[in-house]
C-alpha positions in Angstrom: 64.7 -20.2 113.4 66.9 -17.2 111.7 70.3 -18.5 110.4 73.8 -16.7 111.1 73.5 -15.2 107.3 69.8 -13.9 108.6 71.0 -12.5 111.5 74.2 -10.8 109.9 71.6 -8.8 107.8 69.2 -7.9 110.4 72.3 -6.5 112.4 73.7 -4.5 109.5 70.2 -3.5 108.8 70.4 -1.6 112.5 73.3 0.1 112.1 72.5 3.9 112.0 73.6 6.6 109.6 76.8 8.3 111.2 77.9 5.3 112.4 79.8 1.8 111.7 80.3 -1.6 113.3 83.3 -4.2 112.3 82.9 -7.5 111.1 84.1 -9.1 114.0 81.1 -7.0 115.4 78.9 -8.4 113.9 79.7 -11.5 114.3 80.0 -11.4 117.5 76.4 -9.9 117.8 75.5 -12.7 115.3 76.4 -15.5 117.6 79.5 -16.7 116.2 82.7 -14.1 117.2 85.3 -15.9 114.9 83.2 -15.6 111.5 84.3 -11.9 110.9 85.5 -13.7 107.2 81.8 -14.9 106.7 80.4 -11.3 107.5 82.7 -10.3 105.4 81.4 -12.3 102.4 78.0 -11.8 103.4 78.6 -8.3 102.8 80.0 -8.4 99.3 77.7 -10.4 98.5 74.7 -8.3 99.6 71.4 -9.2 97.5 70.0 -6.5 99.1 72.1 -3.0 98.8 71.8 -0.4 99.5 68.8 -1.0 101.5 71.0 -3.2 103.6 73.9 -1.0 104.4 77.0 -2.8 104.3 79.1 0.0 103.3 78.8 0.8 107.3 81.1 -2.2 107.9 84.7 -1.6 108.4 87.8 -3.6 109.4 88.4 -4.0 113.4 91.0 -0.7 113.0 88.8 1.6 111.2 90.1 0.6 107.6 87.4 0.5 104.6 87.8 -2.9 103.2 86.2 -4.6 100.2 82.9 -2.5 98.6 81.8 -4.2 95.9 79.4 -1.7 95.1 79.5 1.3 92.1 83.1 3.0 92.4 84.6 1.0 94.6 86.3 2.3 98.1 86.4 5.9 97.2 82.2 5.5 96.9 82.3 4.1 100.1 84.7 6.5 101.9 82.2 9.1 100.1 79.2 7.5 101.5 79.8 7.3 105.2 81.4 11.0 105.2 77.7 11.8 103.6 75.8 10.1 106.7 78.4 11.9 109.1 81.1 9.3 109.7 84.1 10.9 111.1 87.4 10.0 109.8 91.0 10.1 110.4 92.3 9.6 107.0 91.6 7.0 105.3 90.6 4.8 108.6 86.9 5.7 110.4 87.7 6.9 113.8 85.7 4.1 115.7 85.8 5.9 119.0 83.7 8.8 117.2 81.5 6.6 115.0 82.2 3.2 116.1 78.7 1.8 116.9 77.6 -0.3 119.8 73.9 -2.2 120.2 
C-alpha cells in the first residue's frame, strides 16, 4: 500500500509544465486535506528534484513559498515563468495556471 508521503510525490510528479497545484491540493488529492504543512515539508525535503517538481507548488493564493533549491525563490519564480506559468506579480495567477486532476 503507497503511504501519504508516496502519494504526495506521485501527485507532484503529475503536475504539468505551465501549470501549479497548492499544498492544500495536494493534500487533498493525497487523501488527507488538512496536511497542506506536511506537503509542504515533503517538498523541501524533496530527495528527488528536479525530477520531482516541487517548484510547481505554491501557497493556496498564488504566493511562491519555501524553495529550497539553488537561488532560492527568485530561481523558482524563474522556473515556472520558463514552463509558461502566468503571473501577476509575484503571486501565480491560479485561474490561468492553477492545475486541476
Amino acid at each position: 500500500m503507497i503511504n501519504f508521503k508516496e502519494k504526495v510525490y506521485k501527485i507532484c510528479d503529475s503536475i504539468p509544465k505551465g501549470k501549479v497545484a497548492t499544498y492544500g491540493q495536494i493534500a487533498k488529492l493525497a487523501g488527507r486535506p488538512k496536511a497542506a504543512r506536511a506537503v509542504g515539508y515533503y517538498m523541501r525535503t524533496n530527495p528527488d528534484a528536479p525530477h520531482t517538481p516541487c517548484h510547481r507548488v505554491v501557497a493556496s493564493d498564488g504566493s511562491l513559498t519555501g524553495y529550497s533549491g539553488r537561488g532560492g525563490l527568485k530561481a523558482k519564480k524563474q522556473m515556472l515563468k520558463n514552463e509558461g506559468v502566468v503571473f501577476e506579480g509575484d503571486k501565480v495567477l491560479l485561474s490561468k495556471s492553477g492545475w486541476s486532476l
